[in-house]
C-alpha positions as CSV (number, residue, x, y, z in Angstrom):
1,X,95.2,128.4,114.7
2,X,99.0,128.1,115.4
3,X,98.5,127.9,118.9
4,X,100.7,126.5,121.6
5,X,98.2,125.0,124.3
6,X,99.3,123.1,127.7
7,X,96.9,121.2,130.0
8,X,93.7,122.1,128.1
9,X,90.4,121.2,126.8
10,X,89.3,121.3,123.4
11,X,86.0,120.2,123.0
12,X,82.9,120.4,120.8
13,X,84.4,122.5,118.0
14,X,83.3,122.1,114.4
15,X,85.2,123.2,111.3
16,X,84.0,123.4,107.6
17,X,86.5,122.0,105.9
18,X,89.7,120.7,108.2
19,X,90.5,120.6,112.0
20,X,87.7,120.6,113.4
21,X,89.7,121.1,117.2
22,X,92.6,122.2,116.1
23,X,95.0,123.6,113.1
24,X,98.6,123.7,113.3
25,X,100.4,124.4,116.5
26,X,101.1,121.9,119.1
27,X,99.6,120.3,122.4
28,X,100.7,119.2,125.6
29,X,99.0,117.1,128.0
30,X,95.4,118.2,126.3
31,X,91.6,116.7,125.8
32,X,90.8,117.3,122.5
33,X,87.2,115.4,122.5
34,X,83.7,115.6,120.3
35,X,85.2,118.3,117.8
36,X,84.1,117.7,114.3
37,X,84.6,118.8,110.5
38,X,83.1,118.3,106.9
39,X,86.3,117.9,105.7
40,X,90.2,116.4,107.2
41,X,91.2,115.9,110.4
42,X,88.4,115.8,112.9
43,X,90.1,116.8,115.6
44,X,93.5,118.3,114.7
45,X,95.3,119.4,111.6
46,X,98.9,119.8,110.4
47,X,99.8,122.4,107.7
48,X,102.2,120.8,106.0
49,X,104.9,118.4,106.6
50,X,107.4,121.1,107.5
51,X,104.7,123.0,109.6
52,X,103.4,120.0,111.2
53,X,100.9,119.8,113.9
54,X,102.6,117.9,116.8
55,X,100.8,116.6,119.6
56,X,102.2,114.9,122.8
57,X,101.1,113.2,125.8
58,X,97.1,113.8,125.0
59,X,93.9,112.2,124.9
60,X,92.1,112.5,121.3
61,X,88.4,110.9,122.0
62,X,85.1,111.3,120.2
63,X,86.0,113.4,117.1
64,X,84.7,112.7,113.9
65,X,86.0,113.8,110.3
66,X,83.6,113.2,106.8
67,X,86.9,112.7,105.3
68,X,89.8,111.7,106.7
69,X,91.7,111.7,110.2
70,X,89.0,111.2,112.6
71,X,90.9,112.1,115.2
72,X,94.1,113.5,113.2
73,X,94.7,114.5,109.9
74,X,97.3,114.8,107.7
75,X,100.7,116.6,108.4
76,X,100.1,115.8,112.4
77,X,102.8,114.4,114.7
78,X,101.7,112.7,117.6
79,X,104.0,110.9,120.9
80,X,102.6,108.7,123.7
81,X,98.8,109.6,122.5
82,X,95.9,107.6,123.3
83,X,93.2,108.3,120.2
84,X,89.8,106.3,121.3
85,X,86.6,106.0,119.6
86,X,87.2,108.6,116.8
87,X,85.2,107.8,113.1
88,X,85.6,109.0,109.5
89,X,83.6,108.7,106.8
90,X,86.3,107.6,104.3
91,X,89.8,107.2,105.5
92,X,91.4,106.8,109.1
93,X,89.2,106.3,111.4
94,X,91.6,107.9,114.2
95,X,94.4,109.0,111.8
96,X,95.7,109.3,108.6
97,X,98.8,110.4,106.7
98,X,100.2,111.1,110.6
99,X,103.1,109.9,112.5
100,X,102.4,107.8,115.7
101,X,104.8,106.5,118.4
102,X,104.2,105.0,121.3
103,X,100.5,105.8,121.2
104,X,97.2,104.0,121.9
105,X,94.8,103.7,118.8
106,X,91.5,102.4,120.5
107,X,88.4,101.3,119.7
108,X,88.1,103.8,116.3
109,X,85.7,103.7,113.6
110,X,85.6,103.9,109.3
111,X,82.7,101.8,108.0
112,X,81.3,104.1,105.4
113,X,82.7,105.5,101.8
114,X,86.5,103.8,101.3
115,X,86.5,102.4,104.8
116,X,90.4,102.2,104.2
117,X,91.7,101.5,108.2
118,X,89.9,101.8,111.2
119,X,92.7,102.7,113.4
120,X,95.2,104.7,110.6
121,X,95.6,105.1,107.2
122,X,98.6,106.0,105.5
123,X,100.2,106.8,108.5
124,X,103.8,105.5,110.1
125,X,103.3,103.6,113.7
126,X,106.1,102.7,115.5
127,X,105.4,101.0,119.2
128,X,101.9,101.4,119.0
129,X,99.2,99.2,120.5
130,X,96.3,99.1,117.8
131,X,93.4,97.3,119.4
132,X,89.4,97.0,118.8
133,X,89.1,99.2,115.6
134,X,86.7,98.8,112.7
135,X,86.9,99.2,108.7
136,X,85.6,97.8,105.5
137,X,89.4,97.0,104.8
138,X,92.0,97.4,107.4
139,X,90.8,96.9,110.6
140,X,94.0,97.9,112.3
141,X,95.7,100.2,109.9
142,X,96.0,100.6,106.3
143,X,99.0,101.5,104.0
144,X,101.7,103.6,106.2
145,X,104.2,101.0,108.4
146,X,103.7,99.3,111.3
147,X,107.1,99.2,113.2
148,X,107.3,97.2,116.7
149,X,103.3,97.7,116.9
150,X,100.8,95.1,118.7
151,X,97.6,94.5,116.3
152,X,95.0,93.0,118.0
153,X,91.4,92.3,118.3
154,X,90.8,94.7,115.0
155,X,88.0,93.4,112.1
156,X,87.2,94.6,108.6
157,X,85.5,92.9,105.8
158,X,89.5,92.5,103.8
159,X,92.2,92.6,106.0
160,X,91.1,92.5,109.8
161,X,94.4,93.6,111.4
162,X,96.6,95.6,108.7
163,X,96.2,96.2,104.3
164,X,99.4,96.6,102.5
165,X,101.8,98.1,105.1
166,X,105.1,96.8,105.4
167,X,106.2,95.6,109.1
168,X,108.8,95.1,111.3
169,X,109.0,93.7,114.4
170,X,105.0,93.6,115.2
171,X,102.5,91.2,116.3
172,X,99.4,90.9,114.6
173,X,96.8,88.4,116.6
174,X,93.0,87.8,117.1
175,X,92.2,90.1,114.1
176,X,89.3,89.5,112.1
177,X,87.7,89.3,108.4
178,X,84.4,88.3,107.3
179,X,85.6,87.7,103.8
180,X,89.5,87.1,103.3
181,X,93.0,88.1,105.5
182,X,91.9,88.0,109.2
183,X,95.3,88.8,109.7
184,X,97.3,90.6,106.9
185,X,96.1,91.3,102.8
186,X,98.0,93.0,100.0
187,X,96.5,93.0,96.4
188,X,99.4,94.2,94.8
189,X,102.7,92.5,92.4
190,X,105.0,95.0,94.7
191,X,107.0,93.1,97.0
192,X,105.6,93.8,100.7
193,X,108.4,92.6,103.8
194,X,106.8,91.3,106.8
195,X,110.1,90.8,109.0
196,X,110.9,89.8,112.2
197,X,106.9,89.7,112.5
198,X,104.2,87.4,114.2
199,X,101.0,87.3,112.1
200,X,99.3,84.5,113.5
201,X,95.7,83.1,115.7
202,X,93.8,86.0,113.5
203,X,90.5,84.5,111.6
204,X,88.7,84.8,108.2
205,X,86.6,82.2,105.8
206,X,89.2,82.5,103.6
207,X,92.8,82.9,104.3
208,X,92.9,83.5,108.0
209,X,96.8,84.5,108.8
210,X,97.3,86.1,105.7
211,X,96.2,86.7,101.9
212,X,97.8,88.2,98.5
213,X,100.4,88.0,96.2
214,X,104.0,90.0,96.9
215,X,103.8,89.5,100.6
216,X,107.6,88.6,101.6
217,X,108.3,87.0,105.0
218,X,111.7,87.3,106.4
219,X,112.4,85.9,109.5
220,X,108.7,85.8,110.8
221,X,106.1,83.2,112.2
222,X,103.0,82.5,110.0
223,X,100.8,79.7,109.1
224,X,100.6,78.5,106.4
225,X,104.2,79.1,105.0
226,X,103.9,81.7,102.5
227,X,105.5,81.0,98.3
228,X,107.9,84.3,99.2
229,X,109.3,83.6,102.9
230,X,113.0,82.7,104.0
231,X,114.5,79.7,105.4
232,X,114.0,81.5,109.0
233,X,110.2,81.6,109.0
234,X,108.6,79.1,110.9
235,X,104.6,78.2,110.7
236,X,105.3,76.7,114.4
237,X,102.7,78.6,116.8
238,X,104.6,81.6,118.3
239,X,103.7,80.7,122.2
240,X,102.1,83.5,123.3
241,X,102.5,83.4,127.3
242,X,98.5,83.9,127.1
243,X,96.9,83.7,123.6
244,X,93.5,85.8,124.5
245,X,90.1,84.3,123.1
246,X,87.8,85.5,120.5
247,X,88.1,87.4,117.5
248,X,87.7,90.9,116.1
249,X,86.5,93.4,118.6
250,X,84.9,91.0,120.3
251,X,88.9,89.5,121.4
252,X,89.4,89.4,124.8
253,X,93.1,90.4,125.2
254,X,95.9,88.2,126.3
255,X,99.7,88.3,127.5
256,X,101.3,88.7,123.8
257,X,105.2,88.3,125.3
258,X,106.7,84.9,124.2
259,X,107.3,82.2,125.9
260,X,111.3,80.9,126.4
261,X,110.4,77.8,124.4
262,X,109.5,79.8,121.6
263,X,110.4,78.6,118.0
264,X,109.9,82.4,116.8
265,X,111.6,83.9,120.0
266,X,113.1,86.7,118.2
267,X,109.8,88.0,116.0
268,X,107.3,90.1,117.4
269,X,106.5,93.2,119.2
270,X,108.7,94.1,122.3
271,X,105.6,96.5,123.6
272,X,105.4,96.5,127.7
273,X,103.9,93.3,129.1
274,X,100.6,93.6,130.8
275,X,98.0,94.6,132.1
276,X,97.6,96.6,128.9
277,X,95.0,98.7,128.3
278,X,92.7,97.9,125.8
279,X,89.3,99.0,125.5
């Protein structure tokens, strides 16, 4: 509770109703793996947004929460992170309502109740690669912000790579829905921006790039054009230097950096080039 812990292991831990590793406090350089709880926040916990948890350089694997956060819940701050095959039963399969940058959100889980974003969920990513996770709607995240974030190889039944989060500067590729939005989906009158954003190659039955009403494009490569998008959106294909095959989970990864021909040379995510790793 309120500890400061360096270089440890925190591991197969169970809490009744929140943090099932960890509450409060922060981490450096830690495992925090196969710790549980009934409630929020599987494997750590913030207090509150003033008393945040915050959580740096650490490897968040295996936790599970019935709730919400499988790996982090609520109020938890987390920098260059790698969170990898974590599940909820509800919300945020790895995350949710937690800050993320530059952090890895791999392979996680949220299939059952809501199933509201397999990677995150309400939760603000910024440089994040968001690859191979799993929900009922939002493979990739849901809700929150995606800011210069790769979204790839994610499914869901709605909304393969990201539900109703506004982006900037991200990439969203080789997702996948088995019903509508492979891509992107927003159900909502509420303007949503998409700018200086890729959402393209992704694939559903219905809808495969995108789907919904108040999406707003600005200066972004899609296909088709959507009714709300600017003169400086293009439905050309983006180029990748190496487009990956597949879809979903089962994507095998490509080289998502553009190529100098480019018609949408200045959209996208500016993550590292490869070899990434993906799951």
């Amino acid at each position: 509770d309120r500890a400061l812990l360096f270089d440890c292991l925190v591991a197969g831990n169970s809490a009744g109703h929140g943090g099932g590793g960890v509450h409060g406090g922060a981490l450096v350089g830690c495992i925090v793996s196969n710790n549980a709880t009934g409630g929020i926040g599987g494997g750590v916990l913030g207090w509150s947004a003033r008393n945040p948890c915050r959580i740096s350089g650490c490897l968040l694997v295996g936790n599970r929460a019935a709730r919400e956060g499988g790996a982090a819940g609520r109020h938890t701050v987390l920098d260059g992170c790698r969170l990898a095959g974590n599940t909820s039963g509800h919300r945020g399969g790895a995350a949710d309502g937690a800050v993320l940058t530059d952090c890895q959100v791999l392979d996680n889980r949220c299939l059952e109740g809501d199933g509201w974003g397999g990677g995150a969920c309400g939760s603000a990513l910024a440089g994040c690669l968001v690859a191979g996770n799993a929900a009922r709607v939002g493979g990739g995240f849901y809700g929150g912000s995606g800011s210069n974030c790769l979204v790839v190889g994610n499914e869901a039944v709605d909304a393969g790579g990201v539900y109703g989060a506004p982006l900037n500067a991200c990439t969203v590729a080789g997702n996948a829905a088995t019903h509508v939005g492979g891509g992107l989906a927003f159900y909502d009158e509420k303007p949503l921006l998409v700018a200086d954003s890729i959402v393209y190659g992704n694939q559903a039955p219905v809808d495969p790039n995108w789907r919904g009403r108040g999406l707003v494009f600005r200066r972004s490569c899609t296909w088709p054009m959507p009714p709300e998008a600017g003169e400086d959106t293009v439905t050309n294909a983006p180029l990748f230097l190496a487009a990956g095959s597949g879809y979903g989970t089962n994507h095998v990864p490509g080289d998502y950096r553009l190529d100098p021909r480019s018609p949408c040379a200045h959209a996208g995510a500016r993550l590292a080039g490869p070899p990434l790793d993906f799951p």
